[in-house]
C-alpha positions as CSV (number, residue, x, y, z in Angstrom):
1,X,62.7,112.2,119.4
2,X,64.6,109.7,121.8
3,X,67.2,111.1,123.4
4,X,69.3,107.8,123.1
5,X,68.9,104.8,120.8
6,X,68.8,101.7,122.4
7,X,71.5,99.5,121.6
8,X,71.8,96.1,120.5
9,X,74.5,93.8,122.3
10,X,77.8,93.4,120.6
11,X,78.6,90.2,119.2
12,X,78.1,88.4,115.8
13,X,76.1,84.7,114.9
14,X,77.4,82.1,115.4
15,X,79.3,83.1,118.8
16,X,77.8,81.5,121.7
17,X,77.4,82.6,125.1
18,X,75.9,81.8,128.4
19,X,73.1,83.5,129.5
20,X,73.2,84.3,133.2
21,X,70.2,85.5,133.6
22,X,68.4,83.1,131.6
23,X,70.8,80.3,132.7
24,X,70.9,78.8,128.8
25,X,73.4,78.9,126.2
26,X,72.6,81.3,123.2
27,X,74.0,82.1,120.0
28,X,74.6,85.5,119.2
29,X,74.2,88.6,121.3
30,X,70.5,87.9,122.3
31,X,71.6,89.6,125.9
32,X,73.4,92.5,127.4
33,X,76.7,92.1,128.0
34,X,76.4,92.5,132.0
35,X,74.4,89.5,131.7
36,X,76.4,86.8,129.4
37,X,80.1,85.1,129.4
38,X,81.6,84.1,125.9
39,X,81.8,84.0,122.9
40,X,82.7,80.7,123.0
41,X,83.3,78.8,120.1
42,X,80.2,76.5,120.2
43,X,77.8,75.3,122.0
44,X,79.2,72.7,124.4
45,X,81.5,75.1,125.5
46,X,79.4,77.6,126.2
47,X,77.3,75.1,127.9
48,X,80.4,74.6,130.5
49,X,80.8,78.3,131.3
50,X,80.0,78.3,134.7
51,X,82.1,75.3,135.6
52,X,85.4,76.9,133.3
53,X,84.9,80.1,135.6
54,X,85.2,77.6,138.9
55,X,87.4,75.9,137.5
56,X,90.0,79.4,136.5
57,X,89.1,80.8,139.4
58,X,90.7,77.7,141.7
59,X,93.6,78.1,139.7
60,X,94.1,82.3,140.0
61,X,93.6,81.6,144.0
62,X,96.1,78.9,144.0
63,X,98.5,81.0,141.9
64,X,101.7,82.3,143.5
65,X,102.1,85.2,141.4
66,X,98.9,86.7,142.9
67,X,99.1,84.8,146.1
68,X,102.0,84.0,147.3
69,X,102.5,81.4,150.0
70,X,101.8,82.6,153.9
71,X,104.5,83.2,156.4
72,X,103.6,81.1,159.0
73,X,106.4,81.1,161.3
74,X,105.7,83.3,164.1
């Protein structure tokens, strides 16, 4: 008797994700969750993943709320 059950990933068909491992879109939760960004709502988004991340991540670094400006008087 197994001591734990493997699990299957969380997530339903027709949700897509990106595959980071794998470096593909796929539909449904085909990986572990570690390994996958979404659900996105189709395809072509998923497919953009990487390059929404860039792009959210420019805009959290340029944020003030999180960083604000430098004091560079001195």
């Amino acid at each position: 008797m197994a001591l734990f059950k493997k699990r299957k990933p969380a997530g339903k068909p027709g949700e897509w994700y990106y595959c980071l491992e794998h470096k593909k879109v796929e539909e449904g939760p085909e990986c572990p969750g570690k390994d996958r960004m979404g659900p996105y709502g189709s395809p072509d988004e998923a497919a953009r993943a990487m390059e929404t991340a860039r792009e959210r991540n420019v805009e959290w670094e340029t944020d003030p709320r999180w960083n604000p400006p430098r004091d560079t008087a001195g």
